[in-house]
N, C-alpha and C positions, 0 to 999 in steps of 0.2 A: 591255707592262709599264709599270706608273705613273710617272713621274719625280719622284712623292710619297713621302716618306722618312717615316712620320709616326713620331712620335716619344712613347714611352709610360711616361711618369714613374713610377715606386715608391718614388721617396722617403718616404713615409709608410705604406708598407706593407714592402717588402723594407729599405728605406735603414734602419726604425725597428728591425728586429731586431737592430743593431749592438747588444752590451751596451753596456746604459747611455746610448741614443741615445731612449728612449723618448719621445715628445711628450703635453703634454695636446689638449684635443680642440679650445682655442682657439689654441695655435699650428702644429696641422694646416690647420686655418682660415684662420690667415694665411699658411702656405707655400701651401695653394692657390688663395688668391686673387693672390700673385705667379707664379704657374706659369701659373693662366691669363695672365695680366698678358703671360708671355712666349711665348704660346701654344702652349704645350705640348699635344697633343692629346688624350693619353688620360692621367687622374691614377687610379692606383689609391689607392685613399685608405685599403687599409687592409682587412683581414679580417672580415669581419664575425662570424662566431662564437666570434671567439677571444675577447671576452669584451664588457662592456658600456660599455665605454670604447670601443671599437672602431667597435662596432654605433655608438655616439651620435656617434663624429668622421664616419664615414662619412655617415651624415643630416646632420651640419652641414654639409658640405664639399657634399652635392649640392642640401642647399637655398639655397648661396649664387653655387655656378661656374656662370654660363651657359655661357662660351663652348667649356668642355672636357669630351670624354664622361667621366661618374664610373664607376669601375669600384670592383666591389669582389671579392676571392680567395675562392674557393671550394673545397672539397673534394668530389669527384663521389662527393656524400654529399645526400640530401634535404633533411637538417637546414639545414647547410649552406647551400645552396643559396637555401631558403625564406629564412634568416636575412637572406640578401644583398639576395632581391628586396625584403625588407622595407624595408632601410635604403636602399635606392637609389629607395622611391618618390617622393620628392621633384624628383629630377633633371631638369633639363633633357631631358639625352642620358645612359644609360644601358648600362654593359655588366657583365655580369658572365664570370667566370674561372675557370674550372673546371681542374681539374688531380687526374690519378692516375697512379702512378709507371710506369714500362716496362720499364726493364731489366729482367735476371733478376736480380739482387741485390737489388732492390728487393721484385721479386715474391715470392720465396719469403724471403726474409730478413724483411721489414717487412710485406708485405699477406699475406704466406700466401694468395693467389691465384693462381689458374691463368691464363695470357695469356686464354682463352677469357673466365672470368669477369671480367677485368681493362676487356675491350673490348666487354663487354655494360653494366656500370658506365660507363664513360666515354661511351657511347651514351645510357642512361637519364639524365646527368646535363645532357646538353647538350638531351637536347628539354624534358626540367624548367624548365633554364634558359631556353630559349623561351617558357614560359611565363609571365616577368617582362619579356625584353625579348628584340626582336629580334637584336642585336648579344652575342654568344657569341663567346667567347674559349677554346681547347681546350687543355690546354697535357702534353704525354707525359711526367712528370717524369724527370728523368736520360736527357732525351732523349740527351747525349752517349755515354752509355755502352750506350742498347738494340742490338739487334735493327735492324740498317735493313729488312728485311723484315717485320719485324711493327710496325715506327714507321709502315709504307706501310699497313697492314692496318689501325690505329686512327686514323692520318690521313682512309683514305678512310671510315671507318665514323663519325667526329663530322661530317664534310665531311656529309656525306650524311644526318644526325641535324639539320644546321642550322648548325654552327659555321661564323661566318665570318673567326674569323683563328685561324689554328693557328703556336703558337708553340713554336720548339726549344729548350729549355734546357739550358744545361751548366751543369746543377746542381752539380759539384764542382768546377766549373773545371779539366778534366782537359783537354778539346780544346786541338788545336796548330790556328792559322788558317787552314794550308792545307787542314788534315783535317776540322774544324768547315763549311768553307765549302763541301767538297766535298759534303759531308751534306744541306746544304740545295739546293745545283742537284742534288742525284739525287732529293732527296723531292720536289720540285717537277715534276720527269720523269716521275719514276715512276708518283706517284698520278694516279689518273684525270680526278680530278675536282677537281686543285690551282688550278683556274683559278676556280675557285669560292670559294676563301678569300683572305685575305692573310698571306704566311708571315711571322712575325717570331722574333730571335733574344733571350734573356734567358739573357747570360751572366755566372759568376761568375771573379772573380780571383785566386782562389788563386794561381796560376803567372805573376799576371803580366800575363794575355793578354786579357782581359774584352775591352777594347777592339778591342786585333788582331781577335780571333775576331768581335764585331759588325760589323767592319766588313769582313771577310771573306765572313760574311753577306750583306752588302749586295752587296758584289761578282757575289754567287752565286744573287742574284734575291730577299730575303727587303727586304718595302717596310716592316717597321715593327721598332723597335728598343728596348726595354726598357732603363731605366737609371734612372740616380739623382742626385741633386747631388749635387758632390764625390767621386761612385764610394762614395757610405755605405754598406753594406749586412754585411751575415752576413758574420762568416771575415776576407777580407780586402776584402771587398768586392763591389760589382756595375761592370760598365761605367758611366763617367762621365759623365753629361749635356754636359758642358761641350765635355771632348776629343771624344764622337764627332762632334757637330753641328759643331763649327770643323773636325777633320779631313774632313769631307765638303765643307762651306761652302769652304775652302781650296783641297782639291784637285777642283776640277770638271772637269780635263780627266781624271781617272781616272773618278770618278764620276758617271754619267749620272741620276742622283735627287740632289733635294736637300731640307732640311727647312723651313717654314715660321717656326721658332725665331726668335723677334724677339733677339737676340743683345745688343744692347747692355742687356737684363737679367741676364745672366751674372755679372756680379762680385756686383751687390747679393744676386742669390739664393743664390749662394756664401756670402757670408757672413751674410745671414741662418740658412740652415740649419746655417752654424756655431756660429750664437750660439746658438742656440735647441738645439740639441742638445749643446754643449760641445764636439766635434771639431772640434777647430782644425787648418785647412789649412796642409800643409807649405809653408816658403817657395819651394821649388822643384818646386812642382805647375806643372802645365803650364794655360794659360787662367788659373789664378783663385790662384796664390800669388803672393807679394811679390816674389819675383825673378823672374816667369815674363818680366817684356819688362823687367830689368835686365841691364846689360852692365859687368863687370868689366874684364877684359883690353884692354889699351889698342889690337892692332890692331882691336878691336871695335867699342870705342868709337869711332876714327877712321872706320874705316870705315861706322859709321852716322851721324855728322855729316856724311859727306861725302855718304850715300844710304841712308834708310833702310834701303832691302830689300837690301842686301848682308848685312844679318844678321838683317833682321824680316821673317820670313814674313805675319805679322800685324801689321795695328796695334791697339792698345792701346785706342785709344780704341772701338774697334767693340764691346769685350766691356763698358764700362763703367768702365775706366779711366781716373782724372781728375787724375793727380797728388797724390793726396791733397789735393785744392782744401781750401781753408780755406770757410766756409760760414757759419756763424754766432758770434757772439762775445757778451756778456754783455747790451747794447742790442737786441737784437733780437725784435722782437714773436711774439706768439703766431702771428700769421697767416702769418710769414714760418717759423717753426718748421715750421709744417703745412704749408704747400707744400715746404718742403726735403726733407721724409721725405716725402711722397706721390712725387717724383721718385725717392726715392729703393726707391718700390714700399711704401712702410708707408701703412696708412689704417685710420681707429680707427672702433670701433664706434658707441662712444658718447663724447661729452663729457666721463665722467668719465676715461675711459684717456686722452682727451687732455690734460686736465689734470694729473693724474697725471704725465704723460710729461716736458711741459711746466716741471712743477715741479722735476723731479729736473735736467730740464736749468738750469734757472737756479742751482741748486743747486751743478750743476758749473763753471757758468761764472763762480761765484765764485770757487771755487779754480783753474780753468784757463782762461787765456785765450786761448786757439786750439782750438776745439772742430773735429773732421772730421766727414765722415760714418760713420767708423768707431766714434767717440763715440755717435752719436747712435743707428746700430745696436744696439747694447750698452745705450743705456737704453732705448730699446722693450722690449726683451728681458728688459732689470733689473725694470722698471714692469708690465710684462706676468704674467710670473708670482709678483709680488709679490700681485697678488688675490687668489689661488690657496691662499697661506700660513696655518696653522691655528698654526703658532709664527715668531714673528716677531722680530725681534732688534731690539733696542728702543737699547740703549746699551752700548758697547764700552770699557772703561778696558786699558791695558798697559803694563807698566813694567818696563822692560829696562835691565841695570847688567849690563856685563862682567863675567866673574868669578861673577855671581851669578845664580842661578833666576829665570826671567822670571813674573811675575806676570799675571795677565790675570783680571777681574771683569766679569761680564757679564751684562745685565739682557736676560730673555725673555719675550715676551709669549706664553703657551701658552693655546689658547684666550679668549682677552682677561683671562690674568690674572697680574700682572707677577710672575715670579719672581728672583731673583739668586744669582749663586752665581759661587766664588773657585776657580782654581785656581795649582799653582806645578810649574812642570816647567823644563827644559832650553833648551825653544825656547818663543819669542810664537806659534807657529800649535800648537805641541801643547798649549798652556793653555789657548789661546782653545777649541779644538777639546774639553780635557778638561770644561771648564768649563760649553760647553754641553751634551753627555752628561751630567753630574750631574743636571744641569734637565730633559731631555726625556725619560733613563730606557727611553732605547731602547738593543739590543743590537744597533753597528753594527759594520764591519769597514770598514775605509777602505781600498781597492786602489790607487787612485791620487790623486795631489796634485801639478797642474802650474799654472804660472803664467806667463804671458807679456803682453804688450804690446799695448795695443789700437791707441795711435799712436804716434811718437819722442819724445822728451823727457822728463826728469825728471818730468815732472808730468804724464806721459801716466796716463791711466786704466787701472787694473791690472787682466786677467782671471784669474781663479783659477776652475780647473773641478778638481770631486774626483769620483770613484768609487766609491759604497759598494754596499755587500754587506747586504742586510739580509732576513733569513728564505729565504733560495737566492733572491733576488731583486737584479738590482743595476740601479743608478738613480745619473745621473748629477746633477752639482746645479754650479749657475754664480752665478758672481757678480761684479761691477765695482765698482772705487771708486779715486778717486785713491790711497789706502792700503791696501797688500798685505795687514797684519793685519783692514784690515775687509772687504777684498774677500773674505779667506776664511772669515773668519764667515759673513757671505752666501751662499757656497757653500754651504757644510755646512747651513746650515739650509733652504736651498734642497733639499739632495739629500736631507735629515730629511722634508721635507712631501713629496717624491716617493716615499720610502719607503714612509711612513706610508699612501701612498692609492694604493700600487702592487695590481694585482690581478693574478693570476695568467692567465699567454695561455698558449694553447695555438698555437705559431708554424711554419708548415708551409714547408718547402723546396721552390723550383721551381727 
């Protein structure tokens, strides 16, 4: 058995179906050029049929990663199928991922297939797939709930069709670790010809357990592990890029595999895929939140002055942790901007995104004089999909007097051509908010409206991420600025251009 753990990213395919987590096709682009960055092995980039935003991220993403196989989700559908090898001709290394459901609930509820017919399809879709590229991905969906008898039946029948990594899914996140784990050392026994694939496990967290149960997995002989940054994904999530690789990195004397994950890009990638998606990491995430290596309680604290490891299993600095190092300040050149964020995994296209970037930071470093790299995340991000914007918020007035309706006028550029318009309500973000709906005339629904801290201080940079609902569509929309009423401007017209150019996916569960 390999003592390679290889490690199979979906943040951009599973991570993106979170509502409201949706990416364009340039900041899929730049999550996979830091994933290979941290060598991730396998990046699914993304479905290719589900619509033509998809199909085009997935071509970018494999005509720019050398170093990581691009894979792209399939359905053991011809369509399908054809769709994937299309967009994966660019690749380096290519795999495609085929997937159709097993259970009986599945079967008769949702395919209206007979297991016979089920395992004839899953056959046809995997020699298909050999047809674009060697390297085949099989995946039983709800594997956790079939048949272990007939999981052995379609196991050995894609093994044998050509697949060479067959992955278990507990697609509802129903499996408990001991019983998930047992699952995967009997398929591996069982099938004939298991010595032929590599088994991998893609579990979800409904319960909790996403992690447990992968790494349960691994215990139980499966060398490759599905997950996401942050744990993003459908429901409550997928197993978390971050915790499984350090739990494994950590404990070696349980684990006899371990993963090639360059580790000290862990924080930056964390919180890129935060910005870039609006899902802000709790402060008591483990690996990549703000209190994960803080110590409150004073026998704690003594005890780690006096010795680390009395209460850090990890240290801090291995995932990318810097103390919030201070970094650049208002004097500081263009050159040294751009090596700060290339450390930091950011590298620009072209010249004008760096200028761009550049600008808006000088901009900040007027009003703020201690910029981190937490800052400087946030304006990649700010400046990034600012290109993107078809209405753009040009100038913001608000005028708040206790006791009385707060005022808020607001000038938008809607297809380059400046409109303005007044409103007077109770609060500065529901005027600001009311004001620009007058002007863009769209029919939204706002589900969420949060606001937090990019760094400490008064004069830290404020993020405002909101949620809208627009046509059974929802799209999230971010924004920064040293002032909370302009950071949510920003938002909202932010998640207005994400609406407006949102296209309908058809999004399938593994």
């Amino acid at each position: 058995m390999s003592n390679k753990l290889i490690i199979f990213d979906t943040t951009l395919r599973d991570g993106e179906q979170s509502p409201g987590a949706s990416m364009t096709k340039d900041e899929k682009v730049r999550i996979a050029k830091v994933l290979e960055k941290m060598q991730v092995d396998v990046i699914e980039a993304g479905f290719a049929i589900a619509s033509v935003g998809d199909f085009e991220a997935i071509q970018a993403v494999a005509n720019v990663v050398q170093d990581s196989v691009i894979c792209s989700l399939s359905r053991a559908l011809d369509k399908d199928i054809d769709r994937a090898g299309e967009a994966l001709k660019g690749a380096n290394a290519s795999r495609i991922h085929t997937f159709i459901a097993t259970s009986d609930i599945h079967m008769k509820m949702k395919l209206q297939m007979t297991p016979n017919q089920v395992v004839k399809q899953a056959v046809r879709a995997v020699k298909r797939a050999k047809q674009y590229t060697d390297d085949v991905e099989f995946s039983p969906e709800d594997a956790g709930r079939s048949d272990e008898d007939f999981l052995c039946r379609i196991i050995e029948a894609t093994i044998k069709a050509g697949a060479t990594t067959i992955n278990i899914p507990d697609t509802v996140g129903y499996n408990i670790p001991h019983q998930f784990g047992a699952i995967i050392k009997s398929l591996i026994e069982r099938v004939p010809n298991s010595d032929k694939a590599v088994f991998s496990a893609h579990c979800h967290n409904d319960l909790g357990l996403a992690v447990a149960n992968s790494l349960s997995a691994v215990l139980n002989g499966a060398r490759q592990i599905e997950c996401t940054i942050n744990g993003l994904g459908e429901r409550a999530g997928n197993t978390s890029l971050e915790e499984l690789v350090m739990a494994v990195r950590t404990r070696q004397d349980i684990f006899d595999c371990d993963t090639d994950i360059n580790i000290s890009h862990i924080l930056s990638v964390s919180r890129l895929v935060s910005s870039v998606t609006g899902f802000i990491v709790q402060p008591n995430k483990a690996i990549v939140g703000a209190n994960a290596f803080a110590h409150e309680a004073g026998i704690h604290q003594d005890g780690v002055l006096k010795h680390r490891k009395t209460y850090e299993i990890m240290r801090a600095e291995d995932v990318g942790w810097n103390a919030n190092q201070l970094v650049l300040g208002k004097h500081s050149g263009r050159n040294a901007f751009k090596a700060r964020l290339a450390e930091l995994g950011v590298e620009f296209d072209n010249e004008e995104s760096l200028n761009n970037t550049f600008r808006r930071f000088k901009e900040l470093a007027d009003k703020k004089h201690e910029i981190f790299d937490e800052d400087l995340q946030a304006l990649v991000s700010a400046t990034q999909t600012e290109i993107y914007e078809s209405i753009k918020l040009v100038s913001l007035k608000v005028c708040t007097q206790t006791g009385e309706e707060n005022t808020a006028t607001v000038v938008l550029s809607i297809n380059n051509k400046e409109q303005t318009a007044t409103a007077n309500t109770s609060g500065a973000v529901d005027a600001t908010f009311s004001a620009i709906d007058s002007l863009a005339d769209i029919k939204i629904n706002l589900q969420l409206y949060s606001v937090s801290n990019v760094t400490q201080g008064t004069d830290a940079l404020g993020e405002v991420n909101v949620r809208l609902e627009y046509n059974g569509r929802i799209v999230n929309g971010q924004g920064v600025d040293t002032d909370i009423i302009t950071a949510s401007a920003k938002a909202y017209v932010h998640g207005l251009n994400k609406a407006l150019a949102a296209t309908n996916k058809a999004h399938p569960q593994i």
